[in-house]
N, C-alpha and C positions, 0 to 999 in steps of 0.2 A: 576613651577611644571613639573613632569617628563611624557613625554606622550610617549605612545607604541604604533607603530601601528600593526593591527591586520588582519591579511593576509582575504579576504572578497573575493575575486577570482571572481571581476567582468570582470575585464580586467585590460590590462598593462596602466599605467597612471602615468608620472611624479607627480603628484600635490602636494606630497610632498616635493619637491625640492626647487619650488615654494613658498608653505607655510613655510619652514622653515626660507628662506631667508625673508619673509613679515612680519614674526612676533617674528624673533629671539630678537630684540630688546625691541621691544614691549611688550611683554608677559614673555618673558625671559623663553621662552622653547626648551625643547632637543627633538627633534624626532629621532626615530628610523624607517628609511622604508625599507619594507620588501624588496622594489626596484623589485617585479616581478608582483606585484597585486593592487590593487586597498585597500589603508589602510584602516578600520574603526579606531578612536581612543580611546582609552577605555584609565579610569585612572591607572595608571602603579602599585598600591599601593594594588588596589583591585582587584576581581575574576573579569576576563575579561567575560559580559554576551554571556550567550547563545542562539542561536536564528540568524533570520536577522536584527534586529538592538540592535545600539550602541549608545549610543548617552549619554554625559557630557558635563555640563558646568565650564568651566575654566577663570570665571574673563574674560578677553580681547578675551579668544579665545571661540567659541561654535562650536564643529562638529557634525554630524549625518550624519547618512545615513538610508534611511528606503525605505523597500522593502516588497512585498506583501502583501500591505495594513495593513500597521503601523503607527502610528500616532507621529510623533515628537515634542513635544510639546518646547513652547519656554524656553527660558533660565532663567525667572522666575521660570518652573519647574525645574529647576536643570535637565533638560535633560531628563526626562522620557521618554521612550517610550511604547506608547499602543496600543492596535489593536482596529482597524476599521473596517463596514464591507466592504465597495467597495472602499474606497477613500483613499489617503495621504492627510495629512496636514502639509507646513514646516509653523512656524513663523519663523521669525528673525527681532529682533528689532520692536516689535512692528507691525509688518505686515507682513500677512500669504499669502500666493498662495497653489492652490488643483491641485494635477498632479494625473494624473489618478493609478490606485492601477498598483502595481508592477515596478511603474520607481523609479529610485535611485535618492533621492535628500539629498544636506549637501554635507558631503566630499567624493563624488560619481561620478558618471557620470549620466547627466539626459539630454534628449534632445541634446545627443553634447559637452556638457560643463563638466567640474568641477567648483561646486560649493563649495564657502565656506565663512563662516560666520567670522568676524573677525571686533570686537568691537560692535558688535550690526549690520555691516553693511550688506550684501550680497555683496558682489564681485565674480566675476565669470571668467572662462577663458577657451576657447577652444583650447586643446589640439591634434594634427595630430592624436593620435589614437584612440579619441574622434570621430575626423568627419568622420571614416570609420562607425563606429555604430551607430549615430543617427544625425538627423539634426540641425540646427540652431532653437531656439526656436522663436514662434509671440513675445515672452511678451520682452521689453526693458529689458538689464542689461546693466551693467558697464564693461565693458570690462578691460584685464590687460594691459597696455602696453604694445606693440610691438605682439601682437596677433593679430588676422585678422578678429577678429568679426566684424561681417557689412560690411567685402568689399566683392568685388565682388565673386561667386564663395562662398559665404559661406552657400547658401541657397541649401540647398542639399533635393533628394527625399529622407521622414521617411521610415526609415529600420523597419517593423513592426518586432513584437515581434513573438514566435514560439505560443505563444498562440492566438495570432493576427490574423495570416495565417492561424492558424486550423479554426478558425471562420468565416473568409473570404470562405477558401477552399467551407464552410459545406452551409454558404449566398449561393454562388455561384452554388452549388450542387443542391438545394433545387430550385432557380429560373429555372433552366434547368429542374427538372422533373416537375414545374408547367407549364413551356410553353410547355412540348411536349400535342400535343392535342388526343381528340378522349379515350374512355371506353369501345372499342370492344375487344377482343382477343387477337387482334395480337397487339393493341395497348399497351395493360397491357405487354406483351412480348418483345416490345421492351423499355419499361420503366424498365422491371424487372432488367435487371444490374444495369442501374443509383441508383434505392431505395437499393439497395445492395452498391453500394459505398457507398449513402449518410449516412447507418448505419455503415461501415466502419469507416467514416470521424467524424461520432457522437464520435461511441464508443471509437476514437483515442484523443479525445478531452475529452472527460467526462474522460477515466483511467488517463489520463495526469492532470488532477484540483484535483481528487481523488488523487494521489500520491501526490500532493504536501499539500491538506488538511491533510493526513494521519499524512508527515511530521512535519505539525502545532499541530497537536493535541499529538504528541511525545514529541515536544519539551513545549508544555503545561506542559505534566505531569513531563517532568523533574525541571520544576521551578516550582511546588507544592510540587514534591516529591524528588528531590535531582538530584544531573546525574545518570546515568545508570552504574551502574558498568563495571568496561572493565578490558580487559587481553590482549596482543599485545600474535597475532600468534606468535609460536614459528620459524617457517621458514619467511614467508613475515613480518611480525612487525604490521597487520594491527589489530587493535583495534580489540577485538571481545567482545557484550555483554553476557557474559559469563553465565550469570542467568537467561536470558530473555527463549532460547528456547534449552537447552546445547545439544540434540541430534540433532537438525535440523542447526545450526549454525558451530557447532563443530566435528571434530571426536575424541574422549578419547579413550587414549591408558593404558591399562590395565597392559602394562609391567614396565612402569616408571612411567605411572599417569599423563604424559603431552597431550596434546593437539594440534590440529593444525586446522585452517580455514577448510570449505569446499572446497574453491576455491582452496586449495594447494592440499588437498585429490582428488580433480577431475585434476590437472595438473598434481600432479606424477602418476597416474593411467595412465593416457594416455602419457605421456613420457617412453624412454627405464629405464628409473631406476624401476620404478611399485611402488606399496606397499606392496610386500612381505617381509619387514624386517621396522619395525618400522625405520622412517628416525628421531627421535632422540637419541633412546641409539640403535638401530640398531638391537635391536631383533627381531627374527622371527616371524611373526604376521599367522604363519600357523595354520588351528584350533586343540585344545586343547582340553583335554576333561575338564567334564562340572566342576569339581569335581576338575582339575590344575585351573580352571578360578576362583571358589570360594575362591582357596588358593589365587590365586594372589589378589584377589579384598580384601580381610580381608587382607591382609600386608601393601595395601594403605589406606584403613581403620587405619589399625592400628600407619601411619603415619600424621593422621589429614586432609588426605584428603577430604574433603567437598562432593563431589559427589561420591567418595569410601563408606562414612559411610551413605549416604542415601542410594544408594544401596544394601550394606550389612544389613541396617535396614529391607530393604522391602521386600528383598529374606528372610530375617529370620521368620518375620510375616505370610510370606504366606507359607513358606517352598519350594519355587524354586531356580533353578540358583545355586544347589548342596548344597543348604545349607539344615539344619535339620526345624522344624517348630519348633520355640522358641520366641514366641511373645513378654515376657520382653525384653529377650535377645536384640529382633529387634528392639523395642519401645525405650531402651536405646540410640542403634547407632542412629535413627531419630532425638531422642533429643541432641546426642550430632551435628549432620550437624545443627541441629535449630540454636544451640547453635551461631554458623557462623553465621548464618543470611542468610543461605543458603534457598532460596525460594522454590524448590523444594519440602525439606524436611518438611518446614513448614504447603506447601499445604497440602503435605500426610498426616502429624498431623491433621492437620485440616480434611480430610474427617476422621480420628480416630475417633475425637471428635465426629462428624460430627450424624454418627452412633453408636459407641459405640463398644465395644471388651471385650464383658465376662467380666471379672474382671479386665481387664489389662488397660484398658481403659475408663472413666464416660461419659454419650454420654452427651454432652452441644452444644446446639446450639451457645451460647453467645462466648464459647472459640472456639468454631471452626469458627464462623465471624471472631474474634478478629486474629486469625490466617492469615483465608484468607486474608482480608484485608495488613496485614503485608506484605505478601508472594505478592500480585499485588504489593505493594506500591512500594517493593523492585526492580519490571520490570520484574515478573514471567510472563510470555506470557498467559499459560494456567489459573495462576489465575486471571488473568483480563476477560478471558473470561469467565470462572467460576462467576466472580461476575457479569460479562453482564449479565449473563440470569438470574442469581438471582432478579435484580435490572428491567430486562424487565418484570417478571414473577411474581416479590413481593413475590418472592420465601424465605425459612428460614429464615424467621424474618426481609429480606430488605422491605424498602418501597418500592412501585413501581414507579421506576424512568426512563421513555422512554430514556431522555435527558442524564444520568450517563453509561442508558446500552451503549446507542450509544458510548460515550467517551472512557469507559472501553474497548470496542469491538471495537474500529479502533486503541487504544493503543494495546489493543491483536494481531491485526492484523499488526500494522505496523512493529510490534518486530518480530513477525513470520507469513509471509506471507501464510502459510501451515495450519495455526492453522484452523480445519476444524467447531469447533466450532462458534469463532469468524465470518466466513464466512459464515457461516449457519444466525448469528444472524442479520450481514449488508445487507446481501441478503434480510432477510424480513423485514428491516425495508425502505431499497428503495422500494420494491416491494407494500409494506402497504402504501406507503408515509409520513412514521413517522419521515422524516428527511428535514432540510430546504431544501434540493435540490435533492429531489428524482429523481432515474435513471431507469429505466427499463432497460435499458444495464448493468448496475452495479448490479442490482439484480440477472440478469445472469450471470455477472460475477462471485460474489461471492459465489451464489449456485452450480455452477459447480464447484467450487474447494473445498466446501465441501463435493459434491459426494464424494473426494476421499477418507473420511472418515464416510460414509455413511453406518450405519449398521440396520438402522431401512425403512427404502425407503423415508423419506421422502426428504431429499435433493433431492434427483433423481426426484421425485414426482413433488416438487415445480420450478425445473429447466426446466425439460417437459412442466410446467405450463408457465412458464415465455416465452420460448421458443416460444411457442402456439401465445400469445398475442404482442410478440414482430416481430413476422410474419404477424400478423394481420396490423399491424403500419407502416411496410416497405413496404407491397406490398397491403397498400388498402383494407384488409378485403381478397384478394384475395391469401389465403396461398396455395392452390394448382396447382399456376402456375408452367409448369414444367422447370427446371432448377432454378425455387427460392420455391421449396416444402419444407417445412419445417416440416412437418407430418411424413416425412422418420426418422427424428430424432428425432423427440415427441414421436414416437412410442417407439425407442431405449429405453427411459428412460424412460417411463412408465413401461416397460417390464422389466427393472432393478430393478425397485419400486415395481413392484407385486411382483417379483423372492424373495425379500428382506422383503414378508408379510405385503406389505402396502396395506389397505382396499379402501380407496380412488383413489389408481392407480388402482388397480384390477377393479371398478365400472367405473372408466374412459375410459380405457383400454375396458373396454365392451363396450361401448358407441360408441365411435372412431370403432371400428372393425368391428359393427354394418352396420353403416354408408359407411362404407368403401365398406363392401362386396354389397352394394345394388346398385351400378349402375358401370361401365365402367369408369375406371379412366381416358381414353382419349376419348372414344365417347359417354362419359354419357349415353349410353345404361342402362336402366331400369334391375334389375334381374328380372326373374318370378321365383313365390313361389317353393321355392326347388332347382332353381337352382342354381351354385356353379360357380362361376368364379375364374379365373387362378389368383394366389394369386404368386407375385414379389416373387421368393426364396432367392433374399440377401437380401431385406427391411421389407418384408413381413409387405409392408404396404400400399398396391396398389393393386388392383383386376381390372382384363382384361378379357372382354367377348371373345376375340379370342387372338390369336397368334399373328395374325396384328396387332392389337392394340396392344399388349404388345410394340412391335417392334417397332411402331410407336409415341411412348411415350419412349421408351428406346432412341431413336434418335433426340428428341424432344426436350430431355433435361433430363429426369427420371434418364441417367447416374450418372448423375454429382449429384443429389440428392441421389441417395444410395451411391454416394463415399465420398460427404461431412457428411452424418450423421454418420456415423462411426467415425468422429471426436471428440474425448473426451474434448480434451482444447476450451471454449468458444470462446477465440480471433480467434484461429486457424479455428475455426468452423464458424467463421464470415467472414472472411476472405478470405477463400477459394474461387479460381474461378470456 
């Protein structure tokens, strides 16, 4: 049988050199190696899977490889692979070994070696670019001939993993600020930066498991729902999923109808060429009036463009973007982008439905799920998020399903990192603990970057909140240490949240201000009734019975607390020294 290897980009690795010459005879197989990477082998005949592992059985020969806790079952299964939650499992021949989640074993690298199965057996062989990355394993194998397992010089210190050393870093982090001693003042001050790393060192660890979950839960929904649709940039060649989020992923050019990456619109923008002249047919991209733009977009309309005819459907509907208000008219172009299987357009029918449109439209809740649903399955970013909340909320006729929102809204998320919905919905489900590995880091995180779609206060609200309690966690209860005050920027965002008519930040917001004005934020001085202490003019979140005290607290550290609260992006805001 014909076998293909499959470029797997763990590292450079002969082992198919090796196994061609071991089993040419025997098995009577062709390999193909990529010769730069590390092969998975998949059967040549079928859809090569998608995912981290691979793994068939081929009579005489059985490979795999399984990585972030996937389970390779033996060659009785005809090779399956399944997910686990913490562990690997290889059999071969009748007998299994458990490597810990995320090392490579089969036709991989694991501990040092390449392994590989061949007739039922394990044989195993360490490779020179092997034992730069991991060491020699406790457990006995079989060594190949004329390799150097077992002599001397083969036992080498384990290279840990990047996940490895974030955990160690964070061990390490955590024993140091338990042996500093003492609960006075200056003691909490000079712990203050340590508990500031060691949220650092958390938050660098918890986004790094999250992105790679995100990535798990993508590649889920493409083996339910199909791959993702792609289009290769028209200048770099790089894949783009063209349906998932088309204005945040892409720029659409209105003169040709073609498209290019973001990452090439941010490269020629900053290169001497610019983008004042469309860099495919080369037209001028200077603005137009509104009335030239409608023409153009109804001529790519009128060429089957997909994102031309939803467009022109919605401007027609609502009567913007130069177009007249002709709601068949619009309802037709919609249906015909549907028509594509264009998810955009779908959605938009679906809120049609959704609601209903005079006579031009019958409101059904039934066909406007049946819509959405379509429009997520298809990799619409915004309609996954759409069905998150539906499915969190037991909203328009969904059940209520914690477990679906969750899925739906990290598939939202992972398609379009921007999507402010989606992030609104993962923020509160770390922050409520409705997820098996809740974050209070990650709840900040993802509330903060739906502020930046925040029209009602409540992101802002609930970011201030998290903010609040995740200061409480780093420094001890002690959130007004100066140089780790975190108040300076709960304020921020409260005051974003009232400005935005939220009632809960407005009453919070009182509360905090309250508090505040009643005694000396550096010499705890007491007010008396009526009187009015000098209120911080950049943070305006700190009140001082004299001039020296302000000064004194300005020097103390209060700077670095109104320079970091002005910080909008979470990490950055973490971060900061």
């Amino acid at each position: 049988r014909r076998l293909e290897a499959l470029e797997f980009g763990v590292g450079v690795c002969p082992w198919l050199e090796w196994l061609r010459s071991a089993t040419k005879e025997r098995a009577g197989t062709k390999l193909k190696n990529c010769g730069k990477s590390v092969g998975v082998v998949s059967q040549g005949s079928s859809q090569p899977l998608v995912g981290p592992v691979t793994a068939r059985d081929f009579n005489t020969l059985s490979l795999a490889v399984s990585v972030e806790g996937w389970k390779v079952l033996s060659s009785s299964d005809r090779g399956v692979a399944r997910k686990v939650t913490d562990r690997t499992t290889r059999q071969v021949g009748g007998s299994s070994r458990v490597v810990p989640r995320g090392r490579a074993v089969g036709a991989g690298w694991t501990d040092g070696y390449c392994d590989v199965a061949v007739s039922g057996t394990a044989t195993s062989q360490q490779h020179a670019c092997c034992r730069k990355m991991a060491p020699m394993s406790d457990e006995s194998r079989t060594a190949e001939p004329g390799s150097k397992v077992g002599h001397e010089g083969g036992d080498e210190e384990h290279q840990l993993t990047d996940e490895d050393k974030m955990l160690d870093e964070i061990a390490k982090q955590r024993i140091l600020i338990d042996e500093m001693p003492g609960d006075d003042f200056d003691d909490m001050a000079r712990r203050a930066p340590h508990q500031r790393k060691l949220g650092q060192l958390e938050f660098k660890y918890q986004i790094f498991a999250e992105r790679k979950r995100l990535a798990r839960e993508l590649w889920k929904f493409e083996e339910i729902h199909g791959a993702l649709y792609s289009e290769p940039c028209l200048i770099c060649l790089e894949d783009i999923h063209v349906h998932a989020a088309p204005s945040v992923l892409m720029e659409l050019f209105f003169c040709c109808g073609g498209f290019i990456c973001k990452s090439c619109v941010r490269n020629l923008r900053e290169s001497e060429l610019g983008l004042d002249n469309c860099p495919l047919c080369r037209e001028s991209l200077a603005a137009t009036s509104e009335a030239d733009d409608a023409a153009r977009l109804m001529t790519l309309a009128k060429r089957g463009i997909s994102w031309a005819e939803r467009d022109v459907g919605r401007s027609m509907i609502y009567g913007r973007g130069g177009f007249q208000k002709q709601e068949k008219a619009g309802l037709e172009w919609l249906k015909k982008a549907s028509a594509q299987d264009f998810p955009a357009a779908l959605s938009e029918l679906s809120e049609l439905h959704r609601h209903g449109m005079k006579s031009v439209v019958r409101k059904s809740q039934e066909k406007a799920n049946e819509l959405l649903l379509k429009a997520a399955n298809l990799g619409y970013a915004k309609a996954n998020s759409m069905l998150a909340s539906c499915y969190l909320n037991g909203a328009d006729d969904f059940e209520k399903n914690a477990d679906e929102a969750y899925f739906r809204a990290s598939v939202a998320f992972a398609l379009d990192n921007e999507n402010g919905q989606a992030a609104f919905i993962l923020g509160g489900l770390h922050y409520d603990k409705h997820v098996p590995e809740p974050s209070l880091y990650l709840g900040c995180y993802f509330w903060n970057i739906a502020t930046s779609e925040d029209t009602t206060g409540a992101a802002s609200y609930f970011y201030g909140q998290a903010l609040h309690i995740l200061a409480n966690y780093l420094n001890g209860g002690q959130v007004l240490q100066p140089g780790a005050n975190a108040m300076t920027a709960i304020f921020l965002w409260l005051r974003k949240s009232r400005d935005l008519g939220y009632k809960d930040a407005m009453e919070m917001l009182k509360k905090f201000e309250t508090i505040g004005q009643s005694y000396c934020a550096n010499c705890k001085k007491g007010a008396q009734a009526g009187e009015r202490f000098k209120q911080c003019s950049k943070c305006k979140a700190q009140w001082y019975c004299s001039k020296k005290c302000q000064v004194e607290s300005w020097r103390a550290g209060h700077k670095k607390d109104c320079k970091r609260a002005s910080i909008m992006k979470f990490e950055d805001y973490l971060n900061a020294k």
